[in-house]
C-alpha positions as CSV (number, residue, x, y, z in Angstrom):
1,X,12.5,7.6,2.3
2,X,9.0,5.9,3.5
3,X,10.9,3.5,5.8
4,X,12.0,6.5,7.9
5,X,8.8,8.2,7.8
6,X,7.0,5.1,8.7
7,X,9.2,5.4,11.9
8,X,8.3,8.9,12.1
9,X,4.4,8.3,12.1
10,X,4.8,5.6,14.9
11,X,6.9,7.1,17.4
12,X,6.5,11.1,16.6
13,X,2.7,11.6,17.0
14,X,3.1,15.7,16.9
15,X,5.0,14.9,13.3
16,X,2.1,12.2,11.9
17,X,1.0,14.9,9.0
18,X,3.7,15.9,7.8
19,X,5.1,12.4,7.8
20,X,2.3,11.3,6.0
21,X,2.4,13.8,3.0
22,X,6.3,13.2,2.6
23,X,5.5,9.7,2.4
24,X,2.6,10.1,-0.4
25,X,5.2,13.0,-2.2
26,X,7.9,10.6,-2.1
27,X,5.4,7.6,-3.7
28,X,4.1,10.0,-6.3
29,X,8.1,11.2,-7.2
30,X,9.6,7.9,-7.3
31,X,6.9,6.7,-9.9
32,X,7.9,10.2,-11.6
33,X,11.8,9.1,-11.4
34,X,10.8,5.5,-12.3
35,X,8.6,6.7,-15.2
36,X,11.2,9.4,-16.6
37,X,14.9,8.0,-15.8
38,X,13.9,3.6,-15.6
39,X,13.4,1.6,-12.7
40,X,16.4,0.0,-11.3
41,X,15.8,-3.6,-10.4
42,X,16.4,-2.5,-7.1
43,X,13.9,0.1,-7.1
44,X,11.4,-2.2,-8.4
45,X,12.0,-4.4,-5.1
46,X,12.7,-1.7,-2.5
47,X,9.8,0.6,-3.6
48,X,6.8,-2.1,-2.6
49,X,8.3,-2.5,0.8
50,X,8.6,0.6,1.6
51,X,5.1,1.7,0.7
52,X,3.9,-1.7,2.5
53,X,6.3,-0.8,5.1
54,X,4.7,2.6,5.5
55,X,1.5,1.4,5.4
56,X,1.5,-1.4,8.4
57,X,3.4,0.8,10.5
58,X,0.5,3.6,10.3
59,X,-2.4,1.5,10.0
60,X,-1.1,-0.6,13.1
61,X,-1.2,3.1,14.8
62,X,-4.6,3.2,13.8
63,X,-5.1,0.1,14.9
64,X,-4.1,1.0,18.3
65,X,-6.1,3.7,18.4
66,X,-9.2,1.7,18.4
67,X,-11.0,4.1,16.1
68,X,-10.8,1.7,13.4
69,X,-11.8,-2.6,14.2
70,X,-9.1,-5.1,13.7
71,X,-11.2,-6.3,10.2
72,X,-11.2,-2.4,9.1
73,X,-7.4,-2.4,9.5
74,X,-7.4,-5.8,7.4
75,X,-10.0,-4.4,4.8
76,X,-7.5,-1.2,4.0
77,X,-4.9,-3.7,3.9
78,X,-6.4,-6.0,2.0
79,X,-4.0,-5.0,-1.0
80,X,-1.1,-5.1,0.2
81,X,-1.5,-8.5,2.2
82,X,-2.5,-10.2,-0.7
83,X,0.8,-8.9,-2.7
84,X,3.1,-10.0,0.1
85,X,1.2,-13.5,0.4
86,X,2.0,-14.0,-3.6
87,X,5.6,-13.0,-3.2
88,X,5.9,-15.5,-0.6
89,X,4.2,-18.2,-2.8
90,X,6.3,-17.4,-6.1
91,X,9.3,-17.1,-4.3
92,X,8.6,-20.6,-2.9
93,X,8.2,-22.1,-6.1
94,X,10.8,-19.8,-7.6
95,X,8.4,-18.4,-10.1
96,X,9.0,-15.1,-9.7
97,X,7.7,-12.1,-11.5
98,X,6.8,-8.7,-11.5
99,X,2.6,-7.3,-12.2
100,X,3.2,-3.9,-13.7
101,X,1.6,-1.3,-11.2
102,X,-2.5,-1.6,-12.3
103,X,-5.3,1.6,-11.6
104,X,-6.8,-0.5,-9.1
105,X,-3.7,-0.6,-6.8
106,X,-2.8,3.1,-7.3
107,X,-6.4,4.2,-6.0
108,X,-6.1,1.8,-3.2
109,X,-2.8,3.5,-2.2
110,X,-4.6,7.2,-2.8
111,X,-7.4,6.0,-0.5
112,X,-5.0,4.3,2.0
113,X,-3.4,7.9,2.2
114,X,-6.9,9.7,2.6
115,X,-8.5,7.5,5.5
116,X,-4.5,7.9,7.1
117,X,-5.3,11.7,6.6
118,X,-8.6,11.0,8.1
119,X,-7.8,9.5,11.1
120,X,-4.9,11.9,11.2
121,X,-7.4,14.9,11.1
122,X,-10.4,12.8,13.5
123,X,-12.5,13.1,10.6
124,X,-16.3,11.5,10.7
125,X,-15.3,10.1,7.6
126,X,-12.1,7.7,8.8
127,X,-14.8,4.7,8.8
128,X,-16.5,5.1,5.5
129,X,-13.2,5.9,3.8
130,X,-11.9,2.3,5.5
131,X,-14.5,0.6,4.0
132,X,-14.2,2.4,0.6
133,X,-10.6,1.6,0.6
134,X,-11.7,-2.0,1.6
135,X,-13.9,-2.7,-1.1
136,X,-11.2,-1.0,-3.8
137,X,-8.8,-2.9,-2.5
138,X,-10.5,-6.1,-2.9
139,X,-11.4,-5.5,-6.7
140,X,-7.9,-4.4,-7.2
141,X,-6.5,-7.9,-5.5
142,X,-9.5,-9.6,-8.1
143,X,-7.6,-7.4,-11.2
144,X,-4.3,-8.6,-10.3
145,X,-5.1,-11.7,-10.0
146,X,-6.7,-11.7,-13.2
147,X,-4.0,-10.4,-14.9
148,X,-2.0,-12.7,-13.0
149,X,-3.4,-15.5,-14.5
150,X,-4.0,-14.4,-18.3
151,X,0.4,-13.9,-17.9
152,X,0.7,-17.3,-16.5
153,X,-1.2,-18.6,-19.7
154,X,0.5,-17.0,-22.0
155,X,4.2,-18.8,-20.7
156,X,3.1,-21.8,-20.3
């Protein structure tokens, strides 16, 4: 559902809002779903690209807006770049494997959603919640990557 609403938020300016609570609904009912029913393997694939989806195509409307610098945008991102730079590096050495969803990135995606709502609203607060969400973001890409490694340990 976020890929459509990612479309939404791009090219429907007068629907932004309501696109972005239906987006952060749908994330908070699909963990619901996952949690309750089990993840199909599917899921577990589809469900990161549609929140990363989601989140380039608003934050490149942001972007575009100029309200937030090029290095905000990255900041807020931080996150999810990381995540898509180790898929492409496991998937290249065909070491592939899942990090169970950790605090750190579920804040970061609570924060992305606030500064979205932020700029959404043309709060005072869209660049201090940027560089909040920055600096989360950045511990959260240190946690996974610690827990990253402890797991790479323990199969070896």
């Amino acid at each position: 559902m976020r890929i459509p609403l990612a479309a939404v938020f791009v090219l429907a300016p007068q629907w932004r809002l309501v696109a972005l609570v239906a987006a952060g609904a749908s994330d908070v009912l699909d963990g619901i779903v996952a949690r309750r029913v089990g993840a199909s393997r599917l899921g577990v694939f589809l469900d990161p690209v549609a929140d990363k989806l989601f989140a380039v195509a608003a934050f490149g409307v942001v972007a575009m807006s100029g309200r937030l610098a090029w290095y905000e945008i990255v900041a807020v991102l931080a996150r999810d770049i990381a995540a898509v730079v180790a898929f492409i590096i496991t998937a290249m050495r065909h070491h592939q494997r899942a990090i169970s969803a950790r605090a750190g990135g579920k804040v970061v995606t609570a924060l992305q959603m606030a500064t979205l709502l932020a700029f959404q609203l043309n709060s005072a607060a869209l660049k201090p919640l940027a560089w909040i969400t920055g600096a989360v973001a950045i511990g959260a890409v240190w946690d996974y990557y610690r827990v990253d490694r402890s797991a790479s340990r323990l199969h070896r």
